[in-house]
C-alpha positions as a printed Julia matrix, in Angstrom:
244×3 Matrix{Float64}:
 33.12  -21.78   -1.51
 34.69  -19.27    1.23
 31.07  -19.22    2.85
 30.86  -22.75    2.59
 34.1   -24.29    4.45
 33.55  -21.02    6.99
 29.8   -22.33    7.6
 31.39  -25.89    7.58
 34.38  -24.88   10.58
 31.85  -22.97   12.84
 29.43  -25.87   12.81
 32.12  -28.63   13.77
 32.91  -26.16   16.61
 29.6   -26.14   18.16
 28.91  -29.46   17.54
 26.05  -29.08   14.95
 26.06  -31.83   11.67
 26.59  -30.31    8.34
 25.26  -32.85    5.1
 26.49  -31.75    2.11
 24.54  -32.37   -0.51
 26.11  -31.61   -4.22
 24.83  -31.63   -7.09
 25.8   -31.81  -10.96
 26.96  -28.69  -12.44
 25.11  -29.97  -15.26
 21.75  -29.8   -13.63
 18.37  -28.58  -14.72
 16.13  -26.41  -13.12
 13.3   -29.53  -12.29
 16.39  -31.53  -11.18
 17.26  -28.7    -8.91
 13.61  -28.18   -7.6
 13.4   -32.28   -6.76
 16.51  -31.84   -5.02
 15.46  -28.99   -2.64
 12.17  -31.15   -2.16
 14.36  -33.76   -1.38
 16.92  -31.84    1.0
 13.6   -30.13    2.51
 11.82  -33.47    3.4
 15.37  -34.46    5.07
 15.22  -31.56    7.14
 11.9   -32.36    8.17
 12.97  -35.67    9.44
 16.0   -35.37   11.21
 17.84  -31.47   10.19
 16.62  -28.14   11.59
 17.6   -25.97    8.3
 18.32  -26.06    4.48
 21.21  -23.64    2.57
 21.5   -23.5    -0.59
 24.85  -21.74   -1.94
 24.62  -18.84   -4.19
 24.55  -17.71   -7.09
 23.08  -20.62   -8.97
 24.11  -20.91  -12.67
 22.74  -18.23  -15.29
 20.49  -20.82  -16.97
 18.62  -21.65  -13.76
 18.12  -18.03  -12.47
 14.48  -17.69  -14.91
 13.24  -21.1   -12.16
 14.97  -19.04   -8.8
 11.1   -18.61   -7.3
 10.31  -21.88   -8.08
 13.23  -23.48   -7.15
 13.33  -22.11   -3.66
  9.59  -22.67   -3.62
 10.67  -26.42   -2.83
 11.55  -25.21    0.43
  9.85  -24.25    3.79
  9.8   -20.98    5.71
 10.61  -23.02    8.82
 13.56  -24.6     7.11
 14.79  -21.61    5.5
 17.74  -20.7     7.93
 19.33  -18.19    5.53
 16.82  -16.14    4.94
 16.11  -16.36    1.31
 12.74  -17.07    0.77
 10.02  -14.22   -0.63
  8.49  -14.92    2.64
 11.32  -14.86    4.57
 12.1   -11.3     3.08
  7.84  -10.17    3.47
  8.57  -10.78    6.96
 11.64   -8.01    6.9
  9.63   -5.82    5.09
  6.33   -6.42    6.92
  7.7    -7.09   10.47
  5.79  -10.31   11.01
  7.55  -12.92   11.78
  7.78  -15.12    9.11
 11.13  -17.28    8.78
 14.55  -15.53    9.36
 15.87  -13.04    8.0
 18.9   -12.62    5.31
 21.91  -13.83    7.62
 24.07  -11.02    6.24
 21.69   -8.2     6.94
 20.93   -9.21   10.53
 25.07   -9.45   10.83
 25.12   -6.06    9.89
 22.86   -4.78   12.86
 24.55   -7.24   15.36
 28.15   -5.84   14.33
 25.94   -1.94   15.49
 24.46   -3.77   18.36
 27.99   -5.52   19.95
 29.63   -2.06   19.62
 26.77    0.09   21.24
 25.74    1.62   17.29
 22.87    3.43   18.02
 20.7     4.22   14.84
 18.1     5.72   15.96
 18.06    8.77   14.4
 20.85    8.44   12.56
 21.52    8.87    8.81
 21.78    5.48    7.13
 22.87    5.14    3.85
 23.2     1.48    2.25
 25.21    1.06   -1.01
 23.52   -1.6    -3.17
 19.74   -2.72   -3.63
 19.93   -6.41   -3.71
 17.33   -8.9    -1.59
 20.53  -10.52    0.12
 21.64   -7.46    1.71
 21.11   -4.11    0.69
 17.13   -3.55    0.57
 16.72   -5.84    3.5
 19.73   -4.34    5.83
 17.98   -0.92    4.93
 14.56   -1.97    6.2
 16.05   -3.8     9.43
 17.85   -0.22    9.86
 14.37    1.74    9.6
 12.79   -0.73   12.12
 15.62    1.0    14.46
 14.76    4.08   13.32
 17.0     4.93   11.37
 16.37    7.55    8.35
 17.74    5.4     5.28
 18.71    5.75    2.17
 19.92    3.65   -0.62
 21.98    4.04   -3.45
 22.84    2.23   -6.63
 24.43    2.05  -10.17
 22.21    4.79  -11.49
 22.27    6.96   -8.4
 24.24   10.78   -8.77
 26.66   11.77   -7.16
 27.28    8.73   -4.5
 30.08   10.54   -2.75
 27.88   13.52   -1.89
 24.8    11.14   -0.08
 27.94    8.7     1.77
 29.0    12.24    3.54
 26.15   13.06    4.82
 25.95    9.75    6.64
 25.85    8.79   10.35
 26.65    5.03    9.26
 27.73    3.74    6.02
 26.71   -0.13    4.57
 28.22   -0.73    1.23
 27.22   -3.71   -0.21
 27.64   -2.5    -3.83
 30.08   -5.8    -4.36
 32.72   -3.51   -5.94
 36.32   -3.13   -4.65
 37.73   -0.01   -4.14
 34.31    1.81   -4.49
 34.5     3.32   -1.31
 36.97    5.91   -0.97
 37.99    8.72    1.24
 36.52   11.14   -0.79
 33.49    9.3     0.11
 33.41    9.65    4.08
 34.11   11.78    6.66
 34.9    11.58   10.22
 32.85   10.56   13.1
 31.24    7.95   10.84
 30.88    4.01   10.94
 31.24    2.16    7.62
 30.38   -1.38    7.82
 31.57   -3.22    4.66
 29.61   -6.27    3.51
 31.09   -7.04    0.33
 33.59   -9.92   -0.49
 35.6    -9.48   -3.48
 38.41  -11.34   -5.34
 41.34   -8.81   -6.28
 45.16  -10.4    -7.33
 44.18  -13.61   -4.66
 43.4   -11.91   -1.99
 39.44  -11.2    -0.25
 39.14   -7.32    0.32
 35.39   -5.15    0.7
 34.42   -2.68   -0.81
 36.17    0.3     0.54
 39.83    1.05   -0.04
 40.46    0.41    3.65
 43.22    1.65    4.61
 42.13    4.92    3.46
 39.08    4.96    4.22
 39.79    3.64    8.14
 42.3     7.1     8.49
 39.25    8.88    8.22
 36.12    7.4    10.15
 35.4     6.4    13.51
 35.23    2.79   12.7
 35.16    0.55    9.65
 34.54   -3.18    9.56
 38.13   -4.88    7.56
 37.55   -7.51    5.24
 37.56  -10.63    5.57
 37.17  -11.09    9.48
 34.01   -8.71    9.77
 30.8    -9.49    8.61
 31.47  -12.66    7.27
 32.64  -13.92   10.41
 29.29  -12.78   12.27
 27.11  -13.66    9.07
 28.14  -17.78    9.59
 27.38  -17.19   13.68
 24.21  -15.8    12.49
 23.24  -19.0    10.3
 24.22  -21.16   13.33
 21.65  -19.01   15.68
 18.92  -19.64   13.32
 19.66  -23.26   13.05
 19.69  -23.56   17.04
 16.08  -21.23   16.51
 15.0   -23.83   14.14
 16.01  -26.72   16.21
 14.2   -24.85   19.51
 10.6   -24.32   17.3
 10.32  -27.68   16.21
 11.25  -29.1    19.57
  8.38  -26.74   20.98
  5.79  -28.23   18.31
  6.95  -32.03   19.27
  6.11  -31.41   23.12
């Protein structure tokens, strides 16, 4: 709901329609796939991109593939299509990529990151951040690596690491004893702890210790909802092309 007001501010700002579209919290998995048919053939007509929040309810996770199936590459503005993804892992250029894994490589990019040849570990395996952010970060040349729950000894991979993405969705798993200095840390992860939104690392901490850290919120989430908004204007600029 965070993403979804933040996505709703930034587009009033630079002037770009938002349609809500909600659904019953009741709903079954061919509901859900007529209503991304429906929201896609809306797109088509007049719209330049298609979100659908996330998670969706436990009982409709088994129809994810085909329920996202509704939808077109083209429309696909946050990046969560298989195709979408083949075209991160492949290079084409299929769709756009996971919004939050390109944010991660523009937050690098703004602050003159360089990563190649760097160590790169990412924290967390998922197809919304981690495997995709560590492919985008081997495109740059990067040597990756990624950890997760059944990985040993986490602490003793984060040291050896040029630049740290933890995405593990885990507050307070990143700790001091986990970094060193001269390193970047950029912390993807939005969690819920006593009302407040804090990442994954213990930030204060952590920040005494590295060269730079991302804080939560304000970091990546910020640039992940800018990111959206480019690929809508992308969107909006490749179907203008095909109607000239």
């Amino acid at each position: 709901m965070a993403y979804e007001r933040a996505v709703q501010r930034c587009a009033a700002g630079l002037g770009i329609e938002v349609r809500q579209m909600v659904l019953p919290r009741t709903i079954g998995a061919a509901s859900m796939e007529k209503a991304m048919a429906i929201a896609d053939a809306n797109a088509r007509e007049d719209g330049f991109g298609v979100l659908l929040l996330r998670p969706l309810p436990r009982r409709l996770r088994e129809a994810e593939k085909e329920i996202y199936g509704r939808l077109s590459v083209e429309l696909d503005v946050d990046g969560m299509l298989g195709q979408s993804l083949q075209g991160v892992f492949t290079g084409e250029k299929l769709g756009f990529p996971p919004c939050t894994a390109e944010a991660c490589l523009k937050v690098l990019d703004y602050y003159g990151i360089e990563c190649a040849g760097k160590r790169a570990v990412v924290i967390g395996r998922s197809l919304v951040v981690g495997r995709p952010v560590a492919m985008m970060l081997l495109e740059r040349n990067a040597t990756v690596t990624i950890c997760h729950r059944q990985t040993k000894d986490v602490a003793a991979v984060t040291r050896e690491a040029d630049i740290i993405v933890t995405a593990a969705g885990a507050a307070g798993s990143l700790t001091r004893e986990m970094v060193r200095p001269g390193q970047v840390v950029v912390d993807v992860s939005t969690n819920w702890v006593e009302e407040c939104l804090v990442g994954d690392a213990v930030f204060d901490e952590v920040a005494e210790v590295v060269a730079a850290i991302t804080p939560v919120p304000g970091g990546v989430g910020a640039v992940t909802t800018s990111v959206l908004m480019e690929h809508v204007v992308a969107s909006a600029e490749l179907q203008a092309k095909r109607q000239a």
